[in-house]
Backbone as a printed PyTorch tensor [residue, N CA C, xyz], in Angstrom:
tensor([[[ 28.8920,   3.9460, -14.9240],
         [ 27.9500,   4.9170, -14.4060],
         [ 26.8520,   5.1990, -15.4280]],

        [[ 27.4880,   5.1370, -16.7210],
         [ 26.2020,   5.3600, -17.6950],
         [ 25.6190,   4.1180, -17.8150]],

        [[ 25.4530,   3.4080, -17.5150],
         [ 24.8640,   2.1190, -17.8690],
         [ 23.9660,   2.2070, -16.4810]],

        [[ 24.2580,   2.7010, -15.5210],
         [ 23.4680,   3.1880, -13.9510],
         [ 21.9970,   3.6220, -14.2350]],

        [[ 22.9390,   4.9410, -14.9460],
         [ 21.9570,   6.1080, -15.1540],
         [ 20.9510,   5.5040, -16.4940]],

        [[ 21.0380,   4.7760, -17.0190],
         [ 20.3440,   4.3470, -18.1550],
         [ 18.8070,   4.1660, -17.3910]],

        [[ 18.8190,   3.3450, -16.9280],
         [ 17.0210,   2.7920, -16.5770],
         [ 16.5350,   4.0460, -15.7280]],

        [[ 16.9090,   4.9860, -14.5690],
         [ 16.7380,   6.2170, -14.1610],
         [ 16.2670,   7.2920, -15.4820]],

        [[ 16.9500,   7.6510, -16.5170],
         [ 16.5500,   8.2020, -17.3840],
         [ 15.2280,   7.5620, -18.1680]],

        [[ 15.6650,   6.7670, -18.3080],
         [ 14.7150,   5.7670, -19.3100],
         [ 13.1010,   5.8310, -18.4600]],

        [[ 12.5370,   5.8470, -16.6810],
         [ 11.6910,   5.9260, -16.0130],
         [ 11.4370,   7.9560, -16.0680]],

        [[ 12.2100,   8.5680, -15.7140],
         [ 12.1910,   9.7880, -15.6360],
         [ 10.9750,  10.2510, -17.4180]],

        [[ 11.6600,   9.3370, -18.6800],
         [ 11.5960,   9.9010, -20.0150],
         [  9.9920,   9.0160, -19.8380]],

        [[  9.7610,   7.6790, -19.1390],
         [  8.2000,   7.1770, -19.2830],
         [  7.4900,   8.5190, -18.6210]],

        [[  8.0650,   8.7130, -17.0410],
         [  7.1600,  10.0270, -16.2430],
         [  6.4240,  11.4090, -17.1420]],

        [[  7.3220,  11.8620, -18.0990],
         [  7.2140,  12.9770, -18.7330],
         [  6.5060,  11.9130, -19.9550]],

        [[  6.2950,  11.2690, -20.5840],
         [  5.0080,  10.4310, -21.1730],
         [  3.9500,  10.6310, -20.8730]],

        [[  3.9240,   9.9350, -19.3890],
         [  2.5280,   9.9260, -18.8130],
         [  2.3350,  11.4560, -18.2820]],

        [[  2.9330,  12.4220, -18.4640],
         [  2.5320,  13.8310, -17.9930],
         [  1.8340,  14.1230, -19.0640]],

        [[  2.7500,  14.2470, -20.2870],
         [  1.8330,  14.3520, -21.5520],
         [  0.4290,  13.8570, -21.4760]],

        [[  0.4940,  12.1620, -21.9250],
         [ -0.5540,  11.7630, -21.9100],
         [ -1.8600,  12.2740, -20.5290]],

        [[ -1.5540,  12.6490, -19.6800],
         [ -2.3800,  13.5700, -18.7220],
         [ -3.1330,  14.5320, -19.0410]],

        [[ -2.1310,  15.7730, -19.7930],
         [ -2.1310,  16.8770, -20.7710],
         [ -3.3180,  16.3240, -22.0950]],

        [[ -2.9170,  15.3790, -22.9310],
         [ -3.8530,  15.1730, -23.7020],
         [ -5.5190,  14.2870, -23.2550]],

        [[ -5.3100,  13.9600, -22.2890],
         [ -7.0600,  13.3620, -22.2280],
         [ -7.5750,  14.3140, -21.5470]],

        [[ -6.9580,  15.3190, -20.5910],
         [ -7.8980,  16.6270, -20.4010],
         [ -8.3320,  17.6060, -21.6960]],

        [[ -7.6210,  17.6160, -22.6160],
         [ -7.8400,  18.5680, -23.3520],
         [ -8.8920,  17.9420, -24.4760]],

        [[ -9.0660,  16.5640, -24.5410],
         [-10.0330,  15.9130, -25.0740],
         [-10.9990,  15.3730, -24.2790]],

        [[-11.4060,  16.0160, -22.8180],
         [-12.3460,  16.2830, -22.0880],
         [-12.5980,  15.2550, -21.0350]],

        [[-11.7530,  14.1720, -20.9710],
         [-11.8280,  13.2980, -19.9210],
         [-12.0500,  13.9930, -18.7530]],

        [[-12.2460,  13.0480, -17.9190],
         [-12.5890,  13.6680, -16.3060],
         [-11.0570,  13.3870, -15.8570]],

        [[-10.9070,  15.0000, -15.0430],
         [ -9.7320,  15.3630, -14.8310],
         [ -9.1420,  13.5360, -13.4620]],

        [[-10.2880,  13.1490, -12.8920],
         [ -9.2360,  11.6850, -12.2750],
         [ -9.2610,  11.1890, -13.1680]],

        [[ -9.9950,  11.0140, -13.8440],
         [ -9.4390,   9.5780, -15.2850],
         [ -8.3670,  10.3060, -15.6200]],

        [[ -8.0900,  11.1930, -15.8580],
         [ -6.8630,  11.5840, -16.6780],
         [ -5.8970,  11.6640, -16.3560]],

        [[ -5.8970,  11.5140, -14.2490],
         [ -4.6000,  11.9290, -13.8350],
         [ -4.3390,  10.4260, -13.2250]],

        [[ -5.1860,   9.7910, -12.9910],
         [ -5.0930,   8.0670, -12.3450],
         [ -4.5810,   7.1380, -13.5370]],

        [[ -5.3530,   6.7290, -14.0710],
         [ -5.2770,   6.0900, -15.5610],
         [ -3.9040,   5.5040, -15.8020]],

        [[ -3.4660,   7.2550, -16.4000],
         [ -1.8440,   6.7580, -17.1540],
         [ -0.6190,   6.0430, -16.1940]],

        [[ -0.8130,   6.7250, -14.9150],
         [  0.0830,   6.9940, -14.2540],
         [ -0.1510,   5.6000, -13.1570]],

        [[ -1.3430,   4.6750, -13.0260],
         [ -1.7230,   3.5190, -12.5140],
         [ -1.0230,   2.3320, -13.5410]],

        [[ -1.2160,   2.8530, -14.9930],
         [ -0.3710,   2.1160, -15.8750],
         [  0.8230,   1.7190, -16.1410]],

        [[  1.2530,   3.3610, -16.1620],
         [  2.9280,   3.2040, -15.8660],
         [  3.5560,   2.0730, -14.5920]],

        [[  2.8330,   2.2600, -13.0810],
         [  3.0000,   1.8940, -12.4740],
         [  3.1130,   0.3270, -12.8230]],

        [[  2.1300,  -0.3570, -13.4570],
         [  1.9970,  -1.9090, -13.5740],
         [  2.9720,  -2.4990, -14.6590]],

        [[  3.2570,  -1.4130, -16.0430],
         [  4.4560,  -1.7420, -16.6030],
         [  5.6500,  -1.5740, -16.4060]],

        [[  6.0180,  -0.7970, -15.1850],
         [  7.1910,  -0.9030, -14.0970],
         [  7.3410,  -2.4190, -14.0660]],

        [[  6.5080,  -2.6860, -13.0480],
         [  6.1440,  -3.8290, -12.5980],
         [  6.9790,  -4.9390, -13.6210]],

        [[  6.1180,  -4.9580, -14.4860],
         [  6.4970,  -6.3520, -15.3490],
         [  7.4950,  -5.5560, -16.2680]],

        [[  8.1740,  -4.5150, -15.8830],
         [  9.9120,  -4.7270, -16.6860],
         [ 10.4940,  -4.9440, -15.7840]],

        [[ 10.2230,  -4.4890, -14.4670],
         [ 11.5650,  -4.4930, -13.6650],
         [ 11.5330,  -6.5650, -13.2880]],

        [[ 10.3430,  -6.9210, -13.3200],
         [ 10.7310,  -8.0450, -12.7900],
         [ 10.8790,  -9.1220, -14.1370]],

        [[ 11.0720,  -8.7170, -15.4420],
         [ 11.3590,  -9.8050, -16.6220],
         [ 12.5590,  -9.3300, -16.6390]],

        [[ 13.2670,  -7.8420, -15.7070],
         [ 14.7430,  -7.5660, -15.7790],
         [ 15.4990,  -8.0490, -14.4690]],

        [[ 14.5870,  -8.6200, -13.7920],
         [ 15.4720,  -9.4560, -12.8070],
         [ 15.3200,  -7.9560, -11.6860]],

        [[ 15.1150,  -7.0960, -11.7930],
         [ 15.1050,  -5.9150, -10.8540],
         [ 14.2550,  -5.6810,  -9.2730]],

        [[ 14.4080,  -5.4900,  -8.8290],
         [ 13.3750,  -5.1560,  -7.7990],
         [ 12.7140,  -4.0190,  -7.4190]],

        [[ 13.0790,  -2.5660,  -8.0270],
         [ 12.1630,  -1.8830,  -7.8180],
         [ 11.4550,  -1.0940,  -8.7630]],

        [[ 10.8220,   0.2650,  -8.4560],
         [  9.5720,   0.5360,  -9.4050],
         [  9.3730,   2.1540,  -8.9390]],

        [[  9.0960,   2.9220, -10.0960],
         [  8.7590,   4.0880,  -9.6860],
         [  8.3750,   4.5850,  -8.5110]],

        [[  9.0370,   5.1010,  -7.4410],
         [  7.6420,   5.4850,  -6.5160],
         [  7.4860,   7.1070,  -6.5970]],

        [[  7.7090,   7.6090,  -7.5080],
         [  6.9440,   9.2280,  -8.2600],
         [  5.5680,   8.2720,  -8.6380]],

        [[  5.4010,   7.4800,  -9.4450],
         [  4.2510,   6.9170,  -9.7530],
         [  3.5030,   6.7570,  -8.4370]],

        [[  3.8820,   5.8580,  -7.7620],
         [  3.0560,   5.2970,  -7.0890],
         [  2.4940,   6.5290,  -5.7470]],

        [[  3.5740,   7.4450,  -5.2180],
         [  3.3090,   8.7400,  -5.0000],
         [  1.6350,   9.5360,  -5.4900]],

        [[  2.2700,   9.4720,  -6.7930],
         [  1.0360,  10.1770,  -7.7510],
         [  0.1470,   9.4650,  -7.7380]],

        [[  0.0170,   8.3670,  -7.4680],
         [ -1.2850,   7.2290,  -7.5580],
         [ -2.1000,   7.6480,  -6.0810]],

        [[ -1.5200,   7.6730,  -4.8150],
         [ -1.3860,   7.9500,  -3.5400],
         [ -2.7860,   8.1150,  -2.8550]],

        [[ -3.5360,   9.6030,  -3.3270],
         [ -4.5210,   9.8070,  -2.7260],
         [ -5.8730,  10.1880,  -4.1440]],

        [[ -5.5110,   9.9260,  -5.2180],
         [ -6.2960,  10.2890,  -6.1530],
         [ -7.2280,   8.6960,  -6.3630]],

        [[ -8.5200,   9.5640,  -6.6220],
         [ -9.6460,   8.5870,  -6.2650],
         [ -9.5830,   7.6740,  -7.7400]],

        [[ -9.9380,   6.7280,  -8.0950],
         [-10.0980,   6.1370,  -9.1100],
         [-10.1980,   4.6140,  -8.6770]],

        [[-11.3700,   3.8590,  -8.9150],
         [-11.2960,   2.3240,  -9.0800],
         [-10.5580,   1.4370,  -9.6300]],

        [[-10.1480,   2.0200, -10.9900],
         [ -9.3090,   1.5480, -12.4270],
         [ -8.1490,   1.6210, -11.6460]],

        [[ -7.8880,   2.9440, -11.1170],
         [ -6.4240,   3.0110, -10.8410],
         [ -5.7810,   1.8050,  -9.8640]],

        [[ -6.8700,   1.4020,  -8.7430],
         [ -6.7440,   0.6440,  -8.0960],
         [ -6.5600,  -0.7840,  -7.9630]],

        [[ -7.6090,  -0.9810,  -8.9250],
         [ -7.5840,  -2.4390,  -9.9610],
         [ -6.0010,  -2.7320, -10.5490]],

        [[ -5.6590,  -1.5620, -11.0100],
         [ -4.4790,  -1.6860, -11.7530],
         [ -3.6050,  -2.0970, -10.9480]],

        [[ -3.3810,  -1.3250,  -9.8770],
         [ -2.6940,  -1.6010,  -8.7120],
         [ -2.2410,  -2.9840,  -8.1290]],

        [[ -3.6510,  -3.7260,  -7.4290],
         [ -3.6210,  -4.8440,  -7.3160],
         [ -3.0830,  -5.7290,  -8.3450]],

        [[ -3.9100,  -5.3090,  -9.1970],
         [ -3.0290,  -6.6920, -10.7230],
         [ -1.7770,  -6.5920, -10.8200]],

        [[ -0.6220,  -5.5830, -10.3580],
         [  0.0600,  -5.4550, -10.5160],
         [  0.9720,  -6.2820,  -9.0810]],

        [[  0.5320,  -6.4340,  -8.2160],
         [  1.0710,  -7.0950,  -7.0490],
         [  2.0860,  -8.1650,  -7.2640]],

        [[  1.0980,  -9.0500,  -8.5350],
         [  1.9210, -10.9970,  -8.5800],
         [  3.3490, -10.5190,  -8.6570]],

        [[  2.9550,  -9.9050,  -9.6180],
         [  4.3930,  -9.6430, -10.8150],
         [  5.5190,  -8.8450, -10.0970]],

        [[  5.6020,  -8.4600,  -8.8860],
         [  6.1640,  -7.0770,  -8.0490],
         [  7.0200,  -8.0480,  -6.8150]],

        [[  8.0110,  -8.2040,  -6.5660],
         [  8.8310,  -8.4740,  -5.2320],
         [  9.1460,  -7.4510,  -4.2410]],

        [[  9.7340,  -7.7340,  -3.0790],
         [ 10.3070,  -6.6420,  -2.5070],
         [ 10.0690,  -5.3300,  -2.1290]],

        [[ 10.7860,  -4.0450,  -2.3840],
         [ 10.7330,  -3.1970,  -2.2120],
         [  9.4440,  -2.2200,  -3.3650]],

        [[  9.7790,  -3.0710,  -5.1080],
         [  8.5290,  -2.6450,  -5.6360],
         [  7.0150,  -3.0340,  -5.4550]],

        [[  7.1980,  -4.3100,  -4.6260],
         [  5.8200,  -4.6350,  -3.9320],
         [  5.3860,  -4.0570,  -2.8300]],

        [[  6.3790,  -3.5090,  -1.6370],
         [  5.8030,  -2.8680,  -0.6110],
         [  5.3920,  -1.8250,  -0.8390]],

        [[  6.2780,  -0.9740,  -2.1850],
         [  5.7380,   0.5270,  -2.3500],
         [  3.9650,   0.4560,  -3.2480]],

        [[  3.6560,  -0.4770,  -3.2960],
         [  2.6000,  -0.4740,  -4.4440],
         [  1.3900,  -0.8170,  -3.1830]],

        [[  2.0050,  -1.9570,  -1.9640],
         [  0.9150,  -2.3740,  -0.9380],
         [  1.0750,  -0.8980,  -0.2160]],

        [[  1.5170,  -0.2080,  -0.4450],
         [  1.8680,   1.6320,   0.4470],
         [  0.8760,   2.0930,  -0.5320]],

        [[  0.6370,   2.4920,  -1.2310],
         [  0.3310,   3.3080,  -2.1990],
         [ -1.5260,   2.3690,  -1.7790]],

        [[ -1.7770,   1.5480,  -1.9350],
         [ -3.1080,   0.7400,  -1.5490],
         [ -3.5170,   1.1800,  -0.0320]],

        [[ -2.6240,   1.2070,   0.4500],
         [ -3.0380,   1.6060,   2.1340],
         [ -3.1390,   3.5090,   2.1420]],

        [[ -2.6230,   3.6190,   1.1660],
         [ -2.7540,   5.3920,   1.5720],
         [ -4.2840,   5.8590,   0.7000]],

        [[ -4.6620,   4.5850,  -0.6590],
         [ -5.5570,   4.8370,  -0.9280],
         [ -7.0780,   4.6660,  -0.5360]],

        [[ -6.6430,   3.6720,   0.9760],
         [ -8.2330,   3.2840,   1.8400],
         [ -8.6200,   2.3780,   0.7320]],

        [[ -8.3260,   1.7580,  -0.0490],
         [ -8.8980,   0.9310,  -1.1440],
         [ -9.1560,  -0.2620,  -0.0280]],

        [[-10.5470,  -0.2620,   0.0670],
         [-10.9490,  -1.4970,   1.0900],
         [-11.2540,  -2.5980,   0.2500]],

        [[-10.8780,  -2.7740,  -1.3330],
         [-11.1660,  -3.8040,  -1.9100],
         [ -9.9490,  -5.0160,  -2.2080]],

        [[ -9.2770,  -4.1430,  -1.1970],
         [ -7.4900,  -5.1110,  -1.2540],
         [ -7.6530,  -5.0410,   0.3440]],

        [[ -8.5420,  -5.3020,   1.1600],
         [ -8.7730,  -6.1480,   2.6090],
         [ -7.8640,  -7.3900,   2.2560]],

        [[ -8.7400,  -7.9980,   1.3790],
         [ -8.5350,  -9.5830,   1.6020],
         [ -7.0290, -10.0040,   0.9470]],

        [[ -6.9150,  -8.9220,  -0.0950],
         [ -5.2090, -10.1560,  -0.6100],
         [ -4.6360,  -9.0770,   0.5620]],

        [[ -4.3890,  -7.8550,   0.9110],
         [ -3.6510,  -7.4220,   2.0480],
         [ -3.3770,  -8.5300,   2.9610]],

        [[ -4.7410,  -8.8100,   3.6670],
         [ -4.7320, -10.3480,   4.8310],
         [ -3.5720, -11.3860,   4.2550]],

        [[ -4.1700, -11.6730,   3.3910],
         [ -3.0590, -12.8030,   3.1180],
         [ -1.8190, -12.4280,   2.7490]],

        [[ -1.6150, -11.0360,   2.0800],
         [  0.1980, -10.8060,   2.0980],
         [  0.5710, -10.5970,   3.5580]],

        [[  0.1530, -10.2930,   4.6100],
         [  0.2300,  -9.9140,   5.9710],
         [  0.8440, -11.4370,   6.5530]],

        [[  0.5920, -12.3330,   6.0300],
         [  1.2270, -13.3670,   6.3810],
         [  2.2230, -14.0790,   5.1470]],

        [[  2.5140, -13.1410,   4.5910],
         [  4.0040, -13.1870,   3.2830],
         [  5.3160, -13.7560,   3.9890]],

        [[  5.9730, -14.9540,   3.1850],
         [  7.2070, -14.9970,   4.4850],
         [  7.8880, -13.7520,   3.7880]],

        [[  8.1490, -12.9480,   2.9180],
         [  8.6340, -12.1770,   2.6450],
         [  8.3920, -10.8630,   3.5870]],

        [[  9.3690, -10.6100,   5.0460],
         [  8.6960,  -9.4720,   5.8840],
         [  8.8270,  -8.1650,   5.1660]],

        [[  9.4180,  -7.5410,   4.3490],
         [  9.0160,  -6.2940,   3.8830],
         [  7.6780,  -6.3760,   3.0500]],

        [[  7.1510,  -7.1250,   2.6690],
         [  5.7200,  -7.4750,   2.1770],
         [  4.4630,  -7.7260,   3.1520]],

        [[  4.9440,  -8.5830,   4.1600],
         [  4.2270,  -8.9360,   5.3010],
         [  3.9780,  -7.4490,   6.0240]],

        [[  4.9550,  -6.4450,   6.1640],
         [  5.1940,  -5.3000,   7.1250],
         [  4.3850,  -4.3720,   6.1430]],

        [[  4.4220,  -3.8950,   4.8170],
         [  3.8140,  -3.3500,   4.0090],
         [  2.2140,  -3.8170,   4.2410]],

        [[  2.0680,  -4.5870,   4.1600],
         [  0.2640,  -5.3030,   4.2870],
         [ -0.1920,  -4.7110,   5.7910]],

        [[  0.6730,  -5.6080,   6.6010],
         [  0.0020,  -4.8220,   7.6560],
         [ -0.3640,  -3.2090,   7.8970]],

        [[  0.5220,  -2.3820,   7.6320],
         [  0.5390,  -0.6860,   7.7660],
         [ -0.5310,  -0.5300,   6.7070]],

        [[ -0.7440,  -1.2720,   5.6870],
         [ -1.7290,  -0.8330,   4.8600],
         [ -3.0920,  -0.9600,   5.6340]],

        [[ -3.1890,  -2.1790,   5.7830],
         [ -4.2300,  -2.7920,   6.6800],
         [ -4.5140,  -1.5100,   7.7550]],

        [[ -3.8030,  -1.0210,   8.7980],
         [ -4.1520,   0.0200,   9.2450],
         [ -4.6890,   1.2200,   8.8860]],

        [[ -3.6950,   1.4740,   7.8480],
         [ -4.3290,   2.8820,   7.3380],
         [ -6.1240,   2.6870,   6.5250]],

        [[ -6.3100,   1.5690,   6.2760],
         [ -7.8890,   1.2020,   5.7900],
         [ -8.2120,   1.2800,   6.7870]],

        [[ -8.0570,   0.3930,   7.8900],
         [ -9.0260,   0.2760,   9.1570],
         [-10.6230,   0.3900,   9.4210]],

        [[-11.0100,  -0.2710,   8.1440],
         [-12.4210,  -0.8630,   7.9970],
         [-12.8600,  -2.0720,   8.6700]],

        [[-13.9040,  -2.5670,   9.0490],
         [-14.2880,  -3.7750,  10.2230],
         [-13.4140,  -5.0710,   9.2760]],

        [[-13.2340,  -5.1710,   8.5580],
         [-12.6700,  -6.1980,   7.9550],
         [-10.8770,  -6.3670,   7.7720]],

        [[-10.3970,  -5.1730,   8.2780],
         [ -8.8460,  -4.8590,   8.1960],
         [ -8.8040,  -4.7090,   9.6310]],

        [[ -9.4710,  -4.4420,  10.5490],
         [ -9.4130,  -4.3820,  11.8890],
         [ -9.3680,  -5.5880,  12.6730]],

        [[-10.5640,  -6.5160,  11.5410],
         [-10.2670,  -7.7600,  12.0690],
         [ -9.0060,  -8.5680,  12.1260]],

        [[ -8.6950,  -8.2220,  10.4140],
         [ -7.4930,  -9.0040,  10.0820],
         [ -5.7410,  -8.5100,  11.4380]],

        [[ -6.3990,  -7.5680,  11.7400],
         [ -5.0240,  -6.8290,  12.0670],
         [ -5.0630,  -7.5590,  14.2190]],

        [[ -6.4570,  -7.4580,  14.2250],
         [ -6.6020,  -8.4320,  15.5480],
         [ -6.3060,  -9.8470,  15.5410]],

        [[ -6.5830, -10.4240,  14.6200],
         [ -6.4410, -12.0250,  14.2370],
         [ -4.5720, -11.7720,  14.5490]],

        [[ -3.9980, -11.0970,  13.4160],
         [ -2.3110, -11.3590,  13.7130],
         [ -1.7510, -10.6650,  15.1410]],

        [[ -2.4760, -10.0680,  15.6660],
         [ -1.6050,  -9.9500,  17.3770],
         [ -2.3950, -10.8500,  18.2350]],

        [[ -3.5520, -11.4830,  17.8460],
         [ -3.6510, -13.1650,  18.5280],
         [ -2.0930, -13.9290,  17.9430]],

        [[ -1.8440, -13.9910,  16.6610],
         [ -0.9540, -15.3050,  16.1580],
         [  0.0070, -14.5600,  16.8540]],

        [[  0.7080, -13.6200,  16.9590],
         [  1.5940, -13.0320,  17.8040],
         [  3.1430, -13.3780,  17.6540]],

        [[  3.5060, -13.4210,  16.0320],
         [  5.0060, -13.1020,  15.3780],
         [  5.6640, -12.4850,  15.7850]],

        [[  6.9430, -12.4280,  16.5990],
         [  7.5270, -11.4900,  17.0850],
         [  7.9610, -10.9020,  15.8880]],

        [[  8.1910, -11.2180,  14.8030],
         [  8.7340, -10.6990,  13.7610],
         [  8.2390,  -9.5000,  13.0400]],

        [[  6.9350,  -9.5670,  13.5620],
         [  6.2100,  -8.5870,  12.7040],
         [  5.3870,  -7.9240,  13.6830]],

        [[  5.4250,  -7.9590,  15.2020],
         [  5.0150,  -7.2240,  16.4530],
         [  4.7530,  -5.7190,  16.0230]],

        [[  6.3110,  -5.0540,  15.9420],
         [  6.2890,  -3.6130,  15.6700],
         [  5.0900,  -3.2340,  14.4760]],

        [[  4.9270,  -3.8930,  13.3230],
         [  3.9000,  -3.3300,  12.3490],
         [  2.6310,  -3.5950,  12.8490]],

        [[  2.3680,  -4.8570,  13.4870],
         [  1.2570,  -5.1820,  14.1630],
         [  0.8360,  -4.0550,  15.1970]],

        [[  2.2580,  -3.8570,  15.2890],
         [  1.6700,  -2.6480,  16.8930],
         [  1.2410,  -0.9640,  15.8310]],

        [[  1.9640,  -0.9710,  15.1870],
         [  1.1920,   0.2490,  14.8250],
         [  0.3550,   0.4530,  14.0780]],

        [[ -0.1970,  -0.8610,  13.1760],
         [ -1.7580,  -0.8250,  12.4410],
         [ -2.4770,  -0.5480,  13.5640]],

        [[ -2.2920,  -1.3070,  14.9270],
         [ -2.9130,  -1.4500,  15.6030],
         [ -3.4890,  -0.0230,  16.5650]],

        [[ -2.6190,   0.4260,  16.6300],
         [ -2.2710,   2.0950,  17.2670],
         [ -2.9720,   2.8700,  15.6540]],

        [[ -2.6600,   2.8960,  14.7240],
         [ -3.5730,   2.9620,  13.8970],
         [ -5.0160,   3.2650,  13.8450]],

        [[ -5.5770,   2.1320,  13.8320],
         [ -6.8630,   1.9400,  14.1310],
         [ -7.4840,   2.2780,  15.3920]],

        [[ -6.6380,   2.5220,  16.2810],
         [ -7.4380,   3.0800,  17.6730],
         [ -7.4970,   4.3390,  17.3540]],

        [[ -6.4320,   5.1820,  16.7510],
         [ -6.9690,   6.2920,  16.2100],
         [ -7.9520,   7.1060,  15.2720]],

        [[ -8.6250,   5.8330,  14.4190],
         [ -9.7170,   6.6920,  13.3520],
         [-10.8700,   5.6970,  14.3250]],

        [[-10.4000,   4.9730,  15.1870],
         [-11.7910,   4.4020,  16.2860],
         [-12.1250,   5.9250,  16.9200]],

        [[-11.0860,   6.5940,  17.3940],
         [-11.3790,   7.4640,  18.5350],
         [-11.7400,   8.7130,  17.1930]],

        [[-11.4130,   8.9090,  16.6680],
         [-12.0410,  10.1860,  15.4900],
         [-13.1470,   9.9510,  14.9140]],

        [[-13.3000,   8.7140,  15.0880],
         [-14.9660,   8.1520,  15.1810],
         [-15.9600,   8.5010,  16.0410]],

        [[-15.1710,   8.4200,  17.2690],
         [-15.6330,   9.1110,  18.6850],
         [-16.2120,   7.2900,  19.0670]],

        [[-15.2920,   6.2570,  19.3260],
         [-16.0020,   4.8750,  19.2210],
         [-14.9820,   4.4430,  20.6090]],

        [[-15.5400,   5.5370,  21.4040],
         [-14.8470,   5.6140,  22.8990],
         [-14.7110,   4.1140,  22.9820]],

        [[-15.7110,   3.3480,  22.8500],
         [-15.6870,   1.7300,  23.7770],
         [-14.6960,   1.5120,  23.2090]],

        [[-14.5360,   1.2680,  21.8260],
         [-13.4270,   0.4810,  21.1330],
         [-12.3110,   0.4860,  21.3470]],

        [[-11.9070,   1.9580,  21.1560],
         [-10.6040,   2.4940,  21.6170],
         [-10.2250,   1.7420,  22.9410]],

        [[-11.0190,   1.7490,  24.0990],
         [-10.8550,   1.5550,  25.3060],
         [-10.5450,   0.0020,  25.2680]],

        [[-11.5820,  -1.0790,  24.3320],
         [-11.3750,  -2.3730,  24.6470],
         [ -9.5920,  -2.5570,  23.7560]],

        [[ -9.3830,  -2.0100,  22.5310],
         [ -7.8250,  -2.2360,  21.8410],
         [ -6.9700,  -1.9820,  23.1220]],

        [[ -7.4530,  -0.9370,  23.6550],
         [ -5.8830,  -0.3950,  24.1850],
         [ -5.8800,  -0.9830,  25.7980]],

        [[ -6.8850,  -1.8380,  25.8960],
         [ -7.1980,  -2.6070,  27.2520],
         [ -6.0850,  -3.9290,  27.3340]],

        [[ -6.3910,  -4.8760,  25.6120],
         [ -5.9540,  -5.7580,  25.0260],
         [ -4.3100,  -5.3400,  24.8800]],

        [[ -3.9220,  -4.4690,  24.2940],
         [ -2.3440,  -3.6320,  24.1480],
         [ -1.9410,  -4.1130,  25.7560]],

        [[ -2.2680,  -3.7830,  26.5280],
         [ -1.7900,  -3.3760,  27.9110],
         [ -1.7570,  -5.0160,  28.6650]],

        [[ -2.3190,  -6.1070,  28.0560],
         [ -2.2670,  -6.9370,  28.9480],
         [ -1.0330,  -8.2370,  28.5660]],

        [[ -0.6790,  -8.8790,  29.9440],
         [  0.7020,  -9.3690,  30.0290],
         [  1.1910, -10.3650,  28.7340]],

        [[ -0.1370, -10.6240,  27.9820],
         [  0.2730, -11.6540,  26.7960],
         [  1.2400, -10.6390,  25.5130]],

        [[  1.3440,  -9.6530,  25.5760],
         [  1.6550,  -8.5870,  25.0390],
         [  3.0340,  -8.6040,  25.0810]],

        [[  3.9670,  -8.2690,  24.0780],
         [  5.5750,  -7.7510,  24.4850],
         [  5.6210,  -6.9010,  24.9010]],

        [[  6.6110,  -6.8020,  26.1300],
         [  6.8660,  -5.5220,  26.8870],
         [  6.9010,  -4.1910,  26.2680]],

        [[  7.5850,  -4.1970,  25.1190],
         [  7.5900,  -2.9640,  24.1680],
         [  6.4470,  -2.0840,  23.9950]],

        [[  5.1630,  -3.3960,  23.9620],
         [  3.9520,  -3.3000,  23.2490],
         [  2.8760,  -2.4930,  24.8800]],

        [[  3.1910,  -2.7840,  26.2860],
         [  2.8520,  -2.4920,  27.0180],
         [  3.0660,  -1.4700,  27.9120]]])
C-alpha cells in the first residue's frame, strides 16, 4: 500500500510546488494568467513524460482541471506538445482539457486523433472537436458521420448535438435546421434518429 501511495503523494507534493511557484511570480509581478497557466501547463507535460518513461498511463487531472478554462497560448502549446508522449486515459484527459479550452489551434491534430485506433483517444478528439465547434471542427466532425464508425457513432453524435447547439446560440437557425435534417435521415443509426 505504501509503495501505492508513493507516486499519489509524490504528484499531490509537485501540486503544492506549482501552488508556490504561482504564489511567487505574482508577487514578482507577472500577469496573474502567466502565473496561474505557466506552472501548472508544465507540471502537466512533465506528468506526461514520467508517467510514460514509468510505463504508467495516467496524469494529474487537478492539473489539467486547473489548465481547463484559463486563457493562455503557452499553456496550450504546452498542452499539445505534450500529446506524443501521453497514452490512454492521460491522453484523453489532456485532449479534454484542449476541448474545454476552445483552443482552435489543435483543430487539426484533434482531426487526426479523431481517427486514433486507440477509441478512448479517438472519443476524446471528437468531444473536443465539439466543444471548439469552429468551421474547421464542424467540418471535421461532419466528414466522420459521413465515414460513419459505428464505433465511435455515440461521440460523433454528441460533438454533433454539440455544435447544433452554439449554431443555435449563434441564432444560425439554417444550420441548426440543415444538422438536425442530416441526424434524422435513414443513413443514420436508429439511436441517432
Amino acid at each position: 500500500a505504501r509503495r501505492q501511495a508513493q507516486p499519489l503523494v509524490q504528484e499531490f507534493a509537485g501540486g503544492i510546488l506549482v501552488l508556490a511557484f504561482n504564489w511567487l511570480l505574482n508577487v514578482a509581478g507577472v500577469s496573474e494568467t502567466q502565473a496561474y497557466t505557466l506552472p501548472w501547463a508544465a507540471y502537466v507535460t512533465y506528468l506526461g513524460y514520467r508517467h510514460r518513461h514509468e510505463g504508467q498511463d495516467t496524469i494529474n487531472g487537478f492539473a489539467c482541471l486547473a489548465l481547463g478554462t484559463r486563457p493562455s497560448t503557452k499553456a496550450s502549446a504546452l498542452l499539445r506538445e505534450s500529446l506524443p508522449s501521453l497514452r490512454g486515459a492521460a491522453r484523453a484527459q489532456v485532449i479534454d482539457t484542449l476541448g474545454d479550452r476552445r483552443d482552435i489551434a489543435s483543430v487539426i491534430l484533434l482531426t487526426h486523433l479523431a481517427r486514433d485506433p486507440d477509441l478512448t483517444t479517438a472519443e476524446a478528439a471528437i468531444t473536443a472537436l465539439g466543444k471548439i465547434a469552429d468551421r474547421p471542427a464542424r467540418n471535421a466532425i461532419a466528414g466522420l458521420r459521413k465515414e460513419g464508425n459505428p464505433a465511435l457513432a455515440h461521440a460523433v453524435l454528441d460533438a454533433s448535438l454539440r455544435v447544433a447547439e452554439k449554431l443555435a446560440a449563434a441564432g444560425d437557425r439554417k444550420a441548426v435546421a440543415a444538422l438536425y435534417d442530416e441526424l434524422s435521415q435513414p443513413a443514420q443509426p436508429l439511436f441517432v434518429r
